[in-house]
C-alpha atoms as an extended CHARMM CRD file, in Angstrom:
* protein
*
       109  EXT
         1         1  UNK       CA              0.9700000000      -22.9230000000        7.6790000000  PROA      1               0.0000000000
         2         2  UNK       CA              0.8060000000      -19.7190000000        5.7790000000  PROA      2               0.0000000000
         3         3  UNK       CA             -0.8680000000      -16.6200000000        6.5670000000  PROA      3               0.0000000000
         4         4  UNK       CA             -1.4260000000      -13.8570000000        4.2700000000  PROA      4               0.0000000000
         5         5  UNK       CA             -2.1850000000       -9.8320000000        4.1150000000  PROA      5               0.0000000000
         6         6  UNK       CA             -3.5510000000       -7.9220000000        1.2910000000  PROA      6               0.0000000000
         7         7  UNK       CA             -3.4190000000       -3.8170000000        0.8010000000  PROA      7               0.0000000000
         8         8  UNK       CA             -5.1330000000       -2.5980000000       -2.3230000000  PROA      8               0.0000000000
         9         9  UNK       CA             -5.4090000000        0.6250000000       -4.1580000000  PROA      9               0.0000000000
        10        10  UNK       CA             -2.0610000000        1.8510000000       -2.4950000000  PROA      10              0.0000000000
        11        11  UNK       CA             -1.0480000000        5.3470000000       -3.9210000000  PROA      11              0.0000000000
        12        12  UNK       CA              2.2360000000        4.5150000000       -5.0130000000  PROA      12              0.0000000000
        13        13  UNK       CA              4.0060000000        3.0100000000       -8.8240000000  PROA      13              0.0000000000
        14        14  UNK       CA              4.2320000000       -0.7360000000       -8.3040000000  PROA      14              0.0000000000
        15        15  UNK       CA              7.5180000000       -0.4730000000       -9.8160000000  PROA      15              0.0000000000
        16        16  UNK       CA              8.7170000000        1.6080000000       -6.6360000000  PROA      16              0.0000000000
        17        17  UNK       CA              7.1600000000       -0.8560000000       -4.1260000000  PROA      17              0.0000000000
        18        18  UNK       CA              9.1190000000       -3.9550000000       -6.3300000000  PROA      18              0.0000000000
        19        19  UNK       CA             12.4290000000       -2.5430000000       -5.7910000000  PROA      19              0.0000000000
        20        20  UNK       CA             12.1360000000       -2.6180000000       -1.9230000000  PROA      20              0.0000000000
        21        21  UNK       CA              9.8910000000       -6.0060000000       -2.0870000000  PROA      21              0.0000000000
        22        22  UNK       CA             13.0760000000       -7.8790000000       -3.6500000000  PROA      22              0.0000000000
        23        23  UNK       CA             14.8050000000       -6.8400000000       -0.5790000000  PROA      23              0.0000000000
        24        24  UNK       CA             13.0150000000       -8.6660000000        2.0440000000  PROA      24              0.0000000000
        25        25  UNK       CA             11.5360000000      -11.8910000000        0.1970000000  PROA      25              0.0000000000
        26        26  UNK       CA             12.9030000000      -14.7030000000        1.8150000000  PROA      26              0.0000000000
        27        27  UNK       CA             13.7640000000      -12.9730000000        4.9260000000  PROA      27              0.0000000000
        28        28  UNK       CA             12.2280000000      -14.1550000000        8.6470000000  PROA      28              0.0000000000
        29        29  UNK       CA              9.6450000000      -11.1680000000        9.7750000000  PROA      29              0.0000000000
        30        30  UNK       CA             11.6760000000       -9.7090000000       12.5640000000  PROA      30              0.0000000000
        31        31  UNK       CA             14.9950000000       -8.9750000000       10.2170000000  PROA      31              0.0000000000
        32        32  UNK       CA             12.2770000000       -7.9670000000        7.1240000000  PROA      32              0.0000000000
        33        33  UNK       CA             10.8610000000       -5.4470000000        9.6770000000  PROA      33              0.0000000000
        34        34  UNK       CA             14.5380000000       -3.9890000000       11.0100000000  PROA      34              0.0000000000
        35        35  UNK       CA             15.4620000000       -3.2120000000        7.0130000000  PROA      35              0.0000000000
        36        36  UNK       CA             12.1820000000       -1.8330000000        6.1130000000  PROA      36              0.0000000000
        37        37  UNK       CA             13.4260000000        0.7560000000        8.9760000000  PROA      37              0.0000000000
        38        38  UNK       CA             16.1430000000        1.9820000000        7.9900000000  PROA      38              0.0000000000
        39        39  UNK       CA             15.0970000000        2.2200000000        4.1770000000  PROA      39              0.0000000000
        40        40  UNK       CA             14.2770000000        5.8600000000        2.7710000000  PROA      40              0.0000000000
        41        41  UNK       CA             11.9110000000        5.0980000000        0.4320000000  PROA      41              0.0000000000
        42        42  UNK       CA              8.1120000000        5.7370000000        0.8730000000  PROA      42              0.0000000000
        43        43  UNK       CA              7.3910000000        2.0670000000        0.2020000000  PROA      43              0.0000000000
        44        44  UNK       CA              9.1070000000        0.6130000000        2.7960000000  PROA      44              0.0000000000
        45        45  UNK       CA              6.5180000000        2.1470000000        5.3370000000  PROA      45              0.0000000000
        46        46  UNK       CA              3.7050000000        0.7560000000        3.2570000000  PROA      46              0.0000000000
        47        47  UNK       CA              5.2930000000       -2.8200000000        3.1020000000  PROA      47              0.0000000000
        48        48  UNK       CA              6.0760000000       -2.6410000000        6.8930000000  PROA      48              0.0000000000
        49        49  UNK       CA              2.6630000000       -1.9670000000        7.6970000000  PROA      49              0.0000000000
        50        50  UNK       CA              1.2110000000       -4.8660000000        5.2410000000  PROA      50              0.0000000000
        51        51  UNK       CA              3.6730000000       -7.0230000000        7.5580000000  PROA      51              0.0000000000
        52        52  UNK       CA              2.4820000000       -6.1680000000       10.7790000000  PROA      52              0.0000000000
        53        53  UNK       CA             -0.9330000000       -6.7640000000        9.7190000000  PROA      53              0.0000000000
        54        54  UNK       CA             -0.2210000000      -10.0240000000        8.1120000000  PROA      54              0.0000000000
        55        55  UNK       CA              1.5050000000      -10.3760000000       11.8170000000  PROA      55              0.0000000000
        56        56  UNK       CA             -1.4020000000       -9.4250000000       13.6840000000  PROA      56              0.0000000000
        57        57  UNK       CA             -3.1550000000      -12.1870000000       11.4460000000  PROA      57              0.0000000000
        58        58  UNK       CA             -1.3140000000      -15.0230000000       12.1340000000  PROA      58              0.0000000000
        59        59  UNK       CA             -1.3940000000      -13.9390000000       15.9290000000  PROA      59              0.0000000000
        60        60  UNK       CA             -5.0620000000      -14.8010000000       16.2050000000  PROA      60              0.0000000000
        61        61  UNK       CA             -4.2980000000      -18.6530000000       14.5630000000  PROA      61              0.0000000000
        62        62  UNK       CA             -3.7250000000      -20.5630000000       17.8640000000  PROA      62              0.0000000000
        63        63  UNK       CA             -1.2450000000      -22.8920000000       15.4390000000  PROA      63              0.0000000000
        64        64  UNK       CA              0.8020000000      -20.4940000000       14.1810000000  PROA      64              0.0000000000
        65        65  UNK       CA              4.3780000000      -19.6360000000       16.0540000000  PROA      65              0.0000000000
        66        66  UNK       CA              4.5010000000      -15.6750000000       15.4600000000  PROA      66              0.0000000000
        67        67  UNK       CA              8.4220000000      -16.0170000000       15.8240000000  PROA      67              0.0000000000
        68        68  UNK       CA              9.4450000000      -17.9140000000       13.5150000000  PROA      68              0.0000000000
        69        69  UNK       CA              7.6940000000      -16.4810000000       10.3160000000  PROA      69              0.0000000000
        70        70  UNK       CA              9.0830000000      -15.5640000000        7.2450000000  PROA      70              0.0000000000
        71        71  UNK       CA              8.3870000000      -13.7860000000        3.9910000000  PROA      71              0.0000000000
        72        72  UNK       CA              7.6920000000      -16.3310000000        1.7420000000  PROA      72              0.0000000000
        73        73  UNK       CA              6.2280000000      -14.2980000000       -1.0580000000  PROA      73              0.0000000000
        74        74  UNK       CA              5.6780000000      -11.0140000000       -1.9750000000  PROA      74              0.0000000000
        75        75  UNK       CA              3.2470000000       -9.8010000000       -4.7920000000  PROA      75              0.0000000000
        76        76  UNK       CA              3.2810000000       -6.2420000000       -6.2350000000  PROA      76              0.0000000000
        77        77  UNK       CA              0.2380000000       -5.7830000000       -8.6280000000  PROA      77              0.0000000000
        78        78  UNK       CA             -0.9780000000       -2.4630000000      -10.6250000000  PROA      78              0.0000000000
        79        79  UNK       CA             -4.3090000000       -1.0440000000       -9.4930000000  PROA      79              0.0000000000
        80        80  UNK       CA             -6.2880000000        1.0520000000      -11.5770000000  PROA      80              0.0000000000
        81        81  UNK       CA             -4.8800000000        4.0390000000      -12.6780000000  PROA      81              0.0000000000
        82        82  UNK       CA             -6.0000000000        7.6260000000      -11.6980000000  PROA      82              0.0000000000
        83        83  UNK       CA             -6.6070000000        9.7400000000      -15.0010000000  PROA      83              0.0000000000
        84        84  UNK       CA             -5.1130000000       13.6770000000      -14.9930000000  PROA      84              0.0000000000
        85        85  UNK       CA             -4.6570000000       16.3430000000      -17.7300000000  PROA      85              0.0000000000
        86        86  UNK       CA             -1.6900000000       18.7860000000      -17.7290000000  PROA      86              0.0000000000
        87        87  UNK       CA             -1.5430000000       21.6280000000      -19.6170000000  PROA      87              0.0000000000
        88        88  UNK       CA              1.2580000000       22.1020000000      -22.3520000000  PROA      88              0.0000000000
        89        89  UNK       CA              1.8240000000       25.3810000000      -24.7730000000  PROA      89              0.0000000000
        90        90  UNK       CA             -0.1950000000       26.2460000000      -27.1100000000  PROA      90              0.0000000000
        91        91  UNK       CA             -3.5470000000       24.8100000000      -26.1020000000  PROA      91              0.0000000000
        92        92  UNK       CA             -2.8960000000       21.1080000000      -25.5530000000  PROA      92              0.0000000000
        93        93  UNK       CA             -2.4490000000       18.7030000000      -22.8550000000  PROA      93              0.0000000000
        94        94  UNK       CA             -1.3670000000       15.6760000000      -21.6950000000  PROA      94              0.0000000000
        95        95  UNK       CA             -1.7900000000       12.8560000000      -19.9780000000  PROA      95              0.0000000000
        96        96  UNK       CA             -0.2990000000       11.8210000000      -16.3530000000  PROA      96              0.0000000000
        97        97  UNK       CA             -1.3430000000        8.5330000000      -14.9430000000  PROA      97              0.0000000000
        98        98  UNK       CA             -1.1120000000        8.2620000000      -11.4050000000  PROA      98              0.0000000000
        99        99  UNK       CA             -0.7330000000        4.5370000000      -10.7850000000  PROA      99              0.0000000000
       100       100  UNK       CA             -2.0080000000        2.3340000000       -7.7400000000  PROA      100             0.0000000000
       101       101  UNK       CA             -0.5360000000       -0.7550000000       -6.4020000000  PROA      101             0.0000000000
       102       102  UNK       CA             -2.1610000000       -4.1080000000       -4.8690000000  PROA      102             0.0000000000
       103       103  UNK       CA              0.5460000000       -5.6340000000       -2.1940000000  PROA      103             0.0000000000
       104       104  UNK       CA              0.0790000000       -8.7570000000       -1.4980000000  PROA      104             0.0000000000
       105       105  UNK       CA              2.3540000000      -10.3730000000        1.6430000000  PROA      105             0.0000000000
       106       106  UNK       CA              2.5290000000      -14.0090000000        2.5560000000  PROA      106             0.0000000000
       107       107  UNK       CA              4.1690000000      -15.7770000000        5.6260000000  PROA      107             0.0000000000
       108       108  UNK       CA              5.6060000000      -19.0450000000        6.0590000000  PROA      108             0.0000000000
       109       109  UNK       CA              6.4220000000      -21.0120000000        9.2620000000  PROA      109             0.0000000000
């Protein structure tokens, strides 16, 4: 059985959410969780979280054993891409694109 969890539009480069996704792939929920702890980086919260929702999902399957889940696939996707203009010298500017993610989480028994 598989059970899944989906956040979209996440303020944050995919590329920096990827990094910390390779880390717990593979991993059973309760060790995932315990590394995502102890990580610095800002995605680690947001991957925690999709977790414990995709937790809290399986929980409410009568089939499902909660404790014995694991990651069995991890999906970083870019969002849509928020447009800004910095100024430069002499009358120009540039362009900064402020990236989204889509995290998608799914456990296996």
């Amino acid at each position: 059985m598989e059970v899944r969890a989906v956040a979209k539009y996440v303020r944050i480069s995919p590329t920096k959410v990827r990094r910390v996704a390779i880390a717990i792939k593979g991993k059973p929920v309760e060790d995932a969780l315990n590394l995502l702890g102890y990580m610095p980086q800002r995605s680690a919260k947001i991957l925690a979280k999709v977790i414990r929702s995709a937790v809290a999902n399986a929980d409410q399957k009568p089939d499902i054993d909660v404790d014995s889940l694991s990651v069995s696939n991890i999906a970083v996707n870019q969002g849509p891409s928020l447009k800004r203009f910095r100024p430069r010298a002499m009358g120009r500017a540039t362009k900064i694109l402020k990236r989204t993610s889509h995290v998608t989480i799914v456990l296996a028994e």
